[in-house]
C-alpha positions as CSV (number, residue, x, y, z in Angstrom):
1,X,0.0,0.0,0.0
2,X,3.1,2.6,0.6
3,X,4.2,1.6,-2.6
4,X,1.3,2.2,-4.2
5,X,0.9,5.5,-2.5
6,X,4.8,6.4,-3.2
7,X,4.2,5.4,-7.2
8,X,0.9,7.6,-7.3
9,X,3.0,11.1,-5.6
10,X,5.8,10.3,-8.0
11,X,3.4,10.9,-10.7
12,X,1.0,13.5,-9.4
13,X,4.2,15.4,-8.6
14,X,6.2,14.5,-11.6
15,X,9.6,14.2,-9.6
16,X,11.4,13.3,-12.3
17,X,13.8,15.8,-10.8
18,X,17.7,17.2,-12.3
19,X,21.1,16.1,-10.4
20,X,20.5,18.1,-6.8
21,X,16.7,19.1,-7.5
22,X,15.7,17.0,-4.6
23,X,13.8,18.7,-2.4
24,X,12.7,17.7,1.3
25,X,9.4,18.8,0.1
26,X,9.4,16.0,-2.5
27,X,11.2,13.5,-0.3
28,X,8.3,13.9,2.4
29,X,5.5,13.4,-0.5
30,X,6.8,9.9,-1.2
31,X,6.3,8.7,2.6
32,X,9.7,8.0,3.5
33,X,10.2,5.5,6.2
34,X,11.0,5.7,9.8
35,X,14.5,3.8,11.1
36,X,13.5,3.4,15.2
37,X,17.2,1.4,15.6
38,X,15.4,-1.6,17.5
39,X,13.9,-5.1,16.4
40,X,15.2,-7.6,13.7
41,X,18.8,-6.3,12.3
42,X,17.2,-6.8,8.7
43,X,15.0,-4.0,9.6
44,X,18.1,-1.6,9.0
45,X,18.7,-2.9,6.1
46,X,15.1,-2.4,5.1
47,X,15.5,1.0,6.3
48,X,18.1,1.3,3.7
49,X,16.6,-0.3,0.4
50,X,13.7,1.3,1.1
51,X,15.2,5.0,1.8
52,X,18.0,4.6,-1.4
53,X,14.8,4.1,-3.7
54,X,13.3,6.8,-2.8
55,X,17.1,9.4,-3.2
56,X,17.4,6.9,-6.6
57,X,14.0,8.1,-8.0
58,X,14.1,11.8,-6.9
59,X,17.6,11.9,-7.8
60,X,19.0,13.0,-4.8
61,X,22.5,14.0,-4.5
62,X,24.7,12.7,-1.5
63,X,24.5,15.4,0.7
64,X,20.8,15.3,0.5
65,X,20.8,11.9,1.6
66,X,22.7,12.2,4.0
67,X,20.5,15.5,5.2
68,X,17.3,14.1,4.6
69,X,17.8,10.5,6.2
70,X,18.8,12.0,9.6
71,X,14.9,13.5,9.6
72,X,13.9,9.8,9.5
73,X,15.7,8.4,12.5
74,X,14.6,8.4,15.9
75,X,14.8,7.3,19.4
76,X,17.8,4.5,19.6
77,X,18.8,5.5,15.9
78,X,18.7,9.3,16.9
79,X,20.5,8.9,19.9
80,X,23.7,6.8,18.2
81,X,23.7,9.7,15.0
82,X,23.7,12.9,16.8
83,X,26.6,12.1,19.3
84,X,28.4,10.8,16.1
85,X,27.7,13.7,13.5
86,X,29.3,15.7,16.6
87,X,32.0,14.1,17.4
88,X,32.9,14.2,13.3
89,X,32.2,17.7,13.3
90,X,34.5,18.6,16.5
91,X,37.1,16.6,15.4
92,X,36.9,18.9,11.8
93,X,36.6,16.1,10.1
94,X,33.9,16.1,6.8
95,X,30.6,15.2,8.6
96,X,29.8,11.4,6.5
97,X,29.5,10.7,2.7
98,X,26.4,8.7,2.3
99,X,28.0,5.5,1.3
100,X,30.6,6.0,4.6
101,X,26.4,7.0,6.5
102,X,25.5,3.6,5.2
103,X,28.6,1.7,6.4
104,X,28.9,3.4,10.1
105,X,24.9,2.5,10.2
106,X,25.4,-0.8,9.6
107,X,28.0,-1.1,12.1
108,X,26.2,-0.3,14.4
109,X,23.0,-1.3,13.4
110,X,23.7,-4.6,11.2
111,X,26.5,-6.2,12.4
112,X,29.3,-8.1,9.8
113,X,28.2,-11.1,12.0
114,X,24.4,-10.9,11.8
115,X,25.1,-10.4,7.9
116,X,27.3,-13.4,7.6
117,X,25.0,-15.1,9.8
118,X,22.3,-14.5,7.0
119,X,24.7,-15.1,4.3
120,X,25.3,-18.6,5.4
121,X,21.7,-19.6,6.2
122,X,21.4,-18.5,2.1
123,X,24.2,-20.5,1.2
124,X,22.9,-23.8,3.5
125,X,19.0,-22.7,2.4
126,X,17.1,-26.0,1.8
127,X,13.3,-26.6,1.1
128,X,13.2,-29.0,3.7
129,X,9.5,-29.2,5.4
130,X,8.7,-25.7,3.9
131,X,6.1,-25.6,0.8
132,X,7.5,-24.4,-2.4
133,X,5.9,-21.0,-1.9
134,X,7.5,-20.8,1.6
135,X,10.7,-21.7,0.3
136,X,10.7,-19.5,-2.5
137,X,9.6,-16.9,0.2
138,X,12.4,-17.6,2.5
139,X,14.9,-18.0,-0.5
140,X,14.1,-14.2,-1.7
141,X,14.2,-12.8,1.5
142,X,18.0,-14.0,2.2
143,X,19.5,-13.9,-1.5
144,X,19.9,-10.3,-0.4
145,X,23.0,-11.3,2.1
146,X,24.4,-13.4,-0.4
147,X,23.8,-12.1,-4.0
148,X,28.2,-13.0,-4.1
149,X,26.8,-16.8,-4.7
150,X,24.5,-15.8,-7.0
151,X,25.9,-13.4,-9.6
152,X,23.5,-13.8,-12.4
153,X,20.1,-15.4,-13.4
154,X,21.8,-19.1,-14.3
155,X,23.6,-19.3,-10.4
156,X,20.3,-18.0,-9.1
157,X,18.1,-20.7,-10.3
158,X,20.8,-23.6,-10.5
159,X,20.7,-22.5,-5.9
160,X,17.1,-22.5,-6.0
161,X,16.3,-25.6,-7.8
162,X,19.4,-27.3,-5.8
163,X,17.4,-26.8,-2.5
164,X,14.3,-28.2,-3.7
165,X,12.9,-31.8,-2.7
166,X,12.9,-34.6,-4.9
167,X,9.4,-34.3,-3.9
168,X,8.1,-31.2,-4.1
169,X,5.1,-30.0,-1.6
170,X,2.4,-27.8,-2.4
């Protein structure tokens, strides 16, 4: 439904904007999400996907990511970026890139481990008990952590159809 909603402002706003033209007023029309820095790791890297989409269609440069994204974290999330936006700026150094945003973030938020974690459970990923639709399910959702083993269509589907049953349930 936020999709939907996001692909409907797009057009009634035609934000089909030039290099820097993103605006906070245009960012806010496509319902950004909130990152509250608790829950399920993957939620951060939700936070992410989702956000990027977003600073992909409207264009946005770096700086306005990184500007705009700080409006859409709070509590836990808030608390960990202000203290370290300050201590970059005291120290003089340049505040973050957004790809050096997105690396700290995950740091903090989505640990190497829990990502390897993730990564492995992909790579070991069998149907098992699961229905096909459940397995397919579970497949998409942790290809993301792994796309390394699965560089192109062929090494996709050779995994998927690997960790089928001989008999498949439905």
């Amino acid at each position: 439904m936020v999709a939907c909603r996001r692909v409907w402002n797009l057009v009634d706003s035609n934000a089909t904007s030039e290099e820097g033209r993103c605006t906070i007023e245009q960012f806010n029309h496509m319902y950004p999400p909130i990152f509250y820095g608790q829950g399920d790791p993957t939620l951060a890297d939700d936070w992410i996907q989702d956000i990027e989409e977003i600073f992909r269609v409207l264009n946005c440069t770096d700086e306005h990511k990184l500007l705009y994204s700080a409006f859409k974290v709070i509590g836990e999330a808030k608390r960990w970026w202000i203290p370290e936006r300050t201590i970059r700026k005291t120290d003089g150094r340049r505040v973050v890139s957004w790809p050096h945003f997105k690396q700290i973030f995950f740091n903090c938020f989505f640990s190497r481990s829990v990502r390897d974690s993730r990564a492995k459970e992909f790579a070991d990923l069998v149907q098992g008990t699961m229905t096909v639709h459940q397995y397919m399910t579970r497949f998409v959702e942790l290809s993301r952590f792994a796309s390394y083993l699965i560089p192109d269509e062929e090494k996709k589907t050779q995994k998927f159809e690997e960790g089928l049953n001989n008999r498949i349930y439905e």
